[in-house]
TORKOL-4160 file (C-alpha; in steps of 0.2 Angstrom, whole numbers, padded with zeros to 4 digits, m for minus):
235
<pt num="1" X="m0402" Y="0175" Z="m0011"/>
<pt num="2" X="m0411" Y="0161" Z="m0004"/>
<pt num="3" X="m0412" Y="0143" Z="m0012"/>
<pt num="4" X="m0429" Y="0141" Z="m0020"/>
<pt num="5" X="m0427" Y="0122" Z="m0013"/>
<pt num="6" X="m0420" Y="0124" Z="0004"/>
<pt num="7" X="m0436" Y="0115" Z="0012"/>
<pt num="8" X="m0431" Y="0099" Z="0002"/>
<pt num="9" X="m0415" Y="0098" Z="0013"/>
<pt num="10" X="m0425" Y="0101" Z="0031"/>
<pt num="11" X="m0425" Y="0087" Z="0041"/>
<pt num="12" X="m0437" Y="0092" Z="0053"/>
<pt num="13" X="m0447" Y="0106" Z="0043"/>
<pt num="14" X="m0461" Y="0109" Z="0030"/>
<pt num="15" X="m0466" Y="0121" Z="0016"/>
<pt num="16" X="m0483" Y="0122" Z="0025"/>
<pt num="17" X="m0475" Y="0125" Z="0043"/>
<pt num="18" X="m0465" Y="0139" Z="0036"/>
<pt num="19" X="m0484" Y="0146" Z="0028"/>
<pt num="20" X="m0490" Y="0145" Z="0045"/>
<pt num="21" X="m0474" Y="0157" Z="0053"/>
<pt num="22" X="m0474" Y="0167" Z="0038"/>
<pt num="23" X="m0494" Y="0170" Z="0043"/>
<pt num="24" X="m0489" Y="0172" Z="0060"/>
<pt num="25" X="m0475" Y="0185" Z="0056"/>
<pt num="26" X="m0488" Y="0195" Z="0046"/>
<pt num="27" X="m0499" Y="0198" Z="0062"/>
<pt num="28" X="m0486" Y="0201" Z="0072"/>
<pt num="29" X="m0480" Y="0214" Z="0062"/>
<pt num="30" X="m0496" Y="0221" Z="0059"/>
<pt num="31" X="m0498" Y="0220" Z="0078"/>
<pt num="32" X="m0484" Y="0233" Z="0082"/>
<pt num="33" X="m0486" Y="0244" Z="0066"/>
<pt num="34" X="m0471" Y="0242" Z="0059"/>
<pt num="35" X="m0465" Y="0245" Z="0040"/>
<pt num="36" X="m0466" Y="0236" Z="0024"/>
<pt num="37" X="m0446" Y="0236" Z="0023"/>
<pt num="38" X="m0447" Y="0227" Z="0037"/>
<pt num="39" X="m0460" Y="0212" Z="0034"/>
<pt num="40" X="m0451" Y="0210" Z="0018"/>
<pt num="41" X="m0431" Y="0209" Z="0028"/>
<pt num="42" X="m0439" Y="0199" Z="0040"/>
<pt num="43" X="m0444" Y="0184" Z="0026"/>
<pt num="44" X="m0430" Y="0187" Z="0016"/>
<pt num="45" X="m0415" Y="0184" Z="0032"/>
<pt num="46" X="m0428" Y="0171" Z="0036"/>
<pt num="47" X="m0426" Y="0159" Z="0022"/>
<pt num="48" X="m0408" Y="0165" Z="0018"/>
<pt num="49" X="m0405" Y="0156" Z="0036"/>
<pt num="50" X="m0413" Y="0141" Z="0032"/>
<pt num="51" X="m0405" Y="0139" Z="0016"/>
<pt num="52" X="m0390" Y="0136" Z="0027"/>
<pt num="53" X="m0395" Y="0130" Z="0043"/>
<pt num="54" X="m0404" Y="0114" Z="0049"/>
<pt num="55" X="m0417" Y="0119" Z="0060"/>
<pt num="56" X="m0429" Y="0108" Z="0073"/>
<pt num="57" X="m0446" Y="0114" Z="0073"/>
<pt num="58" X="m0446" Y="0119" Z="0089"/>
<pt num="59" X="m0433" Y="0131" Z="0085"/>
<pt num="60" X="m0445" Y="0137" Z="0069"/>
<pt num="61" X="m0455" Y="0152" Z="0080"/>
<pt num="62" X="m0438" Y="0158" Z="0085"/>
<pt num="63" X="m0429" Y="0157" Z="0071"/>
<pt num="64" X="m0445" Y="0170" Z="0064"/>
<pt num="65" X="m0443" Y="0181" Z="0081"/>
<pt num="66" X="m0426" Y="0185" Z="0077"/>
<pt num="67" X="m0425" Y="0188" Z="0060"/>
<pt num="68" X="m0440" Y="0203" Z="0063"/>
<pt num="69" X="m0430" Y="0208" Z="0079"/>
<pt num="70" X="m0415" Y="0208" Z="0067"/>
<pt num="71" X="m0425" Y="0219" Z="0052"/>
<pt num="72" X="m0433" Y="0231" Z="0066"/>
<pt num="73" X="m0419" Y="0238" Z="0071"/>
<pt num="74" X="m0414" Y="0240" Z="0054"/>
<pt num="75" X="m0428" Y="0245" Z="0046"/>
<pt num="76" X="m0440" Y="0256" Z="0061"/>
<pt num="77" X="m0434" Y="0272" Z="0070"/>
<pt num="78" X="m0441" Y="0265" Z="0087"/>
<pt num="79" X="m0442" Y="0245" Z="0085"/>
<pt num="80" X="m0449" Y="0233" Z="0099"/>
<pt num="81" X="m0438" Y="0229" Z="0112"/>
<pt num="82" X="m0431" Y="0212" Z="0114"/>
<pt num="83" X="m0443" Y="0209" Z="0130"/>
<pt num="84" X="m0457" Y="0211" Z="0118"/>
<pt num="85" X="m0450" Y="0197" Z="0106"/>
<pt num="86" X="m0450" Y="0186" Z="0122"/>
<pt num="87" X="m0467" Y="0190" Z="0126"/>
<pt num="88" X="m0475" Y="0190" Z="0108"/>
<pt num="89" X="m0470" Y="0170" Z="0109"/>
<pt num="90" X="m0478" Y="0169" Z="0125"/>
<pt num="91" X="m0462" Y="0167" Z="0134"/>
<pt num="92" X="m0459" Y="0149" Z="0123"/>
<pt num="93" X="m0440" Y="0157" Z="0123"/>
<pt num="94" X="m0430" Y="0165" Z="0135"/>
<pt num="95" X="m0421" Y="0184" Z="0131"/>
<pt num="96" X="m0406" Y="0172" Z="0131"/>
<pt num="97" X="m0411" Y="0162" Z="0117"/>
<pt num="98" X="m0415" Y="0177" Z="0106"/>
<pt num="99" X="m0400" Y="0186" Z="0108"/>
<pt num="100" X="m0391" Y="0167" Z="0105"/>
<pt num="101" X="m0401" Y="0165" Z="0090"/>
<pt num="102" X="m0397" Y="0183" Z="0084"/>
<pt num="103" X="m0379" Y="0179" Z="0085"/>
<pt num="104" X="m0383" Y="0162" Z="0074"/>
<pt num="105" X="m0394" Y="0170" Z="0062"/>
<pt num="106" X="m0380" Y="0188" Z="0059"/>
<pt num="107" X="m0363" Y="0176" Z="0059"/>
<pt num="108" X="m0373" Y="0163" Z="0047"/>
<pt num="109" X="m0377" Y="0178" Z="0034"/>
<pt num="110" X="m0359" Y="0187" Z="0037"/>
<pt num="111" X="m0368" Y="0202" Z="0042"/>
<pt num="112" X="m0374" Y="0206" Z="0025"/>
<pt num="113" X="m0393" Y="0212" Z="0031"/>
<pt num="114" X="m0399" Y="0223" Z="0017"/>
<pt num="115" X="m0403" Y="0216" Z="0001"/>
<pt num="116" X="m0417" Y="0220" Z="m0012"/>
<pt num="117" X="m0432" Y="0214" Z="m0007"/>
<pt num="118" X="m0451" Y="0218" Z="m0013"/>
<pt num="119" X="m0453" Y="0233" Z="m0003"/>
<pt num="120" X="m0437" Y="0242" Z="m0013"/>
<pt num="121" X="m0451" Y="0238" Z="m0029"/>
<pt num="122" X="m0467" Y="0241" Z="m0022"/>
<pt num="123" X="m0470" Y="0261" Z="m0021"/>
<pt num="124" X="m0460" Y="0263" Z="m0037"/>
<pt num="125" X="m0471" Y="0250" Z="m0048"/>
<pt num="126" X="m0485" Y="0256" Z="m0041"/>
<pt num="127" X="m0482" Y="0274" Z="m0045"/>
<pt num="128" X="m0479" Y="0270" Z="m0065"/>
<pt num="129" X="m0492" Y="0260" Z="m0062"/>
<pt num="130" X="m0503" Y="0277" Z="m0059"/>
<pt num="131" X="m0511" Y="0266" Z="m0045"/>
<pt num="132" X="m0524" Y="0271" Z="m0034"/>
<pt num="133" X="m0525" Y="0268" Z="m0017"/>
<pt num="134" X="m0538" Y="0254" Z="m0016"/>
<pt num="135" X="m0529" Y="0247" Z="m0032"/>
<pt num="136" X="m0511" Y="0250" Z="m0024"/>
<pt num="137" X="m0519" Y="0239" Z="m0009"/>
<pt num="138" X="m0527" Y="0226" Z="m0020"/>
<pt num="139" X="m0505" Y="0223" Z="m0029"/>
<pt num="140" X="m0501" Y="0223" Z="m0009"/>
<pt num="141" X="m0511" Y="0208" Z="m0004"/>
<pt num="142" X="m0509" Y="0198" Z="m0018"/>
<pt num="143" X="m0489" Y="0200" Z="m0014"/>
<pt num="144" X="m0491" Y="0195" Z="0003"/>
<pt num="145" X="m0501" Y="0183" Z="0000"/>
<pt num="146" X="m0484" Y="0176" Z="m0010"/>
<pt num="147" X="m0475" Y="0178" Z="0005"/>
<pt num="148" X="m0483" Y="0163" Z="0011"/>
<pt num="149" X="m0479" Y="0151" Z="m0003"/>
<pt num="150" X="m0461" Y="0144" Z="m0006"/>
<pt num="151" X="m0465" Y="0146" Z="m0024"/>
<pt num="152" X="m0461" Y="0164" Z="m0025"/>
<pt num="153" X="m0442" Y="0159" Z="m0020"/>
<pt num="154" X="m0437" Y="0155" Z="m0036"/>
<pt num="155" X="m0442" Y="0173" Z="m0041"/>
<pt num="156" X="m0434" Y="0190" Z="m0041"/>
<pt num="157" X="m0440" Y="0202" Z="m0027"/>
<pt num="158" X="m0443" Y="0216" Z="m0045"/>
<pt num="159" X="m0451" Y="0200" Z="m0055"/>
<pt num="160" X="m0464" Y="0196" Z="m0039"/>
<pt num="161" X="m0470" Y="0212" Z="m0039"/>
<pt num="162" X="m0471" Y="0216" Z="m0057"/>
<pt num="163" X="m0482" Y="0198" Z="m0057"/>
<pt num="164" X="m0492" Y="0204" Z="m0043"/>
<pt num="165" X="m0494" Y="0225" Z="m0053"/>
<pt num="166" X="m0498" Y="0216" Z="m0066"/>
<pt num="167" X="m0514" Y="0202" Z="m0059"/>
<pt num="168" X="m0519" Y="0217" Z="m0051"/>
<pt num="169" X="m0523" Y="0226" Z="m0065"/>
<pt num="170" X="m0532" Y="0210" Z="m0072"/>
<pt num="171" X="m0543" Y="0210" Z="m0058"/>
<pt num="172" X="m0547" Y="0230" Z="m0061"/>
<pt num="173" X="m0548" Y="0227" Z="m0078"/>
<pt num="174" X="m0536" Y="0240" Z="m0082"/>
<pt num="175" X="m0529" Y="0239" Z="m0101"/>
<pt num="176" X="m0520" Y="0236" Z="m0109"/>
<pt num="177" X="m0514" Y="0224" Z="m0093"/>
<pt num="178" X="m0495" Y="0230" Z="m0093"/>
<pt num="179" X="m0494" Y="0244" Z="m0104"/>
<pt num="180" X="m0477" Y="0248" Z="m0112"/>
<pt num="181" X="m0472" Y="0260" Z="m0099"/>
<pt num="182" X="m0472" Y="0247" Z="m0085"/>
<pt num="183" X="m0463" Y="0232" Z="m0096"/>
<pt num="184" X="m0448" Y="0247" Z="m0098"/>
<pt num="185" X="m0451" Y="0253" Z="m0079"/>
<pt num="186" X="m0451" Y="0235" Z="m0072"/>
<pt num="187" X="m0440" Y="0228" Z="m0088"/>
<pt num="188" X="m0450" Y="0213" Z="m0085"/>
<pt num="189" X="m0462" Y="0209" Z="m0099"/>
<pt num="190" X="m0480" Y="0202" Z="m0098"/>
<pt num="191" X="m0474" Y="0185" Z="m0105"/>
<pt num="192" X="m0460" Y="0184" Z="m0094"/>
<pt num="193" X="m0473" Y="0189" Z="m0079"/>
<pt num="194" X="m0487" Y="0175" Z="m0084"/>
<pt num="195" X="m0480" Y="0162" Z="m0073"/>
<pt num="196" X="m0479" Y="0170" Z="m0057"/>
<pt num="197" X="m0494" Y="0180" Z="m0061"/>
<pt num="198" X="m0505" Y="0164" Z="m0060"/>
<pt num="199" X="m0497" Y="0158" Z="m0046"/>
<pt num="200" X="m0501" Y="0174" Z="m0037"/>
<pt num="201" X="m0520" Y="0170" Z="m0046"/>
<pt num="202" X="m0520" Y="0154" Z="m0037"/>
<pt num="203" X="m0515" Y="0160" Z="m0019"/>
<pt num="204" X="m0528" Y="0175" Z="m0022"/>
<pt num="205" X="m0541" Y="0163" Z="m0027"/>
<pt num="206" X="m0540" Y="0151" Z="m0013"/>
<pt num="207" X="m0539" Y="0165" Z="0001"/>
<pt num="208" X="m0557" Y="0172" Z="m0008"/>
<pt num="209" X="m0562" Y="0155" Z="m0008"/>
<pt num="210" X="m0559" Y="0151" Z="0010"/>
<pt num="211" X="m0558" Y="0169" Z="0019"/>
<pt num="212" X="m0540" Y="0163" Z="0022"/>
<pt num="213" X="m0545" Y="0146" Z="0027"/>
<pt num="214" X="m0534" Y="0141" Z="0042"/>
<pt num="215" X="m0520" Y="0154" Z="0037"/>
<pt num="216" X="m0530" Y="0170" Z="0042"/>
<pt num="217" X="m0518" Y="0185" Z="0044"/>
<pt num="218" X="m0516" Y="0190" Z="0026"/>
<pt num="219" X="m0535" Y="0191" Z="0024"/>
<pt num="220" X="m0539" Y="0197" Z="0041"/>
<pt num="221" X="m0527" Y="0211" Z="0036"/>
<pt num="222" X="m0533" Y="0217" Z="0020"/>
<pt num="223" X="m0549" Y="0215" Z="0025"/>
<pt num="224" X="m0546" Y="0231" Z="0037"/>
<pt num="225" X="m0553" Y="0248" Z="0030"/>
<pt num="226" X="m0534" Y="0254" Z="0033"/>
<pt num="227" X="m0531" Y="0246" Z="0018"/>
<pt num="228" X="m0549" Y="0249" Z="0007"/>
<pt num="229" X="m0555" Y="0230" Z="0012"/>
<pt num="230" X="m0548" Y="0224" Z="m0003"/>
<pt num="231" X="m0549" Y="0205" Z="0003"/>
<pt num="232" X="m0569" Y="0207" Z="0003"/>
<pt num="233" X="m0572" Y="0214" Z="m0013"/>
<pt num="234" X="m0582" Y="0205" Z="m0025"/>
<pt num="235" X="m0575" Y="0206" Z="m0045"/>
């Protein structure tokens, strides 16, 4: 697990410059199609690594490269090549510094890669849930939404995406708004949710507000008719 306060032990780093590689992260895997696991891994080995490692800002970019260079070949049956990773940071590191990072990043984590993240919950949730698919892509961008705020650290990857189920079914006005099938699917119950679900309100909120304001991946995203435009639909 990663440490909910790591970013108070950064010298050199913020909470809102890690928002702004997560955003990047998100467009970029959006950019070469790759899977949910795979966005998921990508944050999760990324702030596993910073809870352990002082890193200089420069180093930030890269220090995302990797990890998503790391999860792809984990996660995808034909991931990117480590020439695209060079270029996707238009060439700011060299094939040597990824493959150096890399090194870093796997003796850091003792090789241990796979863990639980969101995208373990997600389909699973969703399916109890008796989603649909414009619902099911309404509780996918309010989770990634999450993914760029530190708060969601101090969560569960299961807990997160109950929370985010569970505000979606608020905004479809679904009720009751977590029936007892998904407390006992998700063994969360609505109370134990509340928090996190109005966390994942306030994120929501404020990308409506602004149309993703500076931070325009996640919006830009669900905004897509591949995923039922969900970020442009008025409640």
């Amino acid at each position: 697990m990663a440490v909910a306060d790591y970013m108070d032990r950064q010298p050199d780093i913020t909470a809102k410059m890690r928002m702004i590689l997560m955003d990047w992260m998100i467009e970029v895997h959006l950019k070469y199609r790759l899977r949910p696991e795979t966005l998921h891994l990508t944050v999760n080995l990324v702030d596993r690594y910073l809870s352990k490692v002082d890193i200089n800002r420069k180093r930030l970019q890269l220090v995302g490269v990797v990890a998503m260079f790391i999860a792809s070949k984990f996660e995808e049956i034909t991931p990117p090549e480590l020439k695209d990773w060079v270029y996707i940071t238009d060439n700011a590191y060299t094939q040597d510094d990824v493959l150096r990072m890399e090194c870093s990043m796997l003796q850091v984590l003792s090789f241990e890669i796979v863990v639980p993240t969101a995208a373990h919950f997600f389909d699973h949730f969703g399916a109890v849930n008796t989603c649909s698919p414009s619902h099911l892509s309404m509780a996918q961008y309010i989770l990634e939404l999450g993914l760029l705020d530190m708060r969601m650290l101090q969560y569960s990857a299961s807990h997160v995406v109950a929370a985010a189920v569970m505000l979606s079914n608020e905004i479809w006005k679904r009720s009751p708004v977590w029936p007892d099938s998904m407390s006992q699917a998700t063994r969360h119950s609505e109370q134990a949710l509340r928090h996190c679900a109005e966390e994942l309100r306030q994120l929501w909120h404020a990308d409506k507000a602004g149309a993703g304001g500076q931070l325009q991946a996640v919006h830009k995203k669900f905004s897509l008719a591949q995923y039922h435009s969900v970020a442009t639909m008025s409640f």
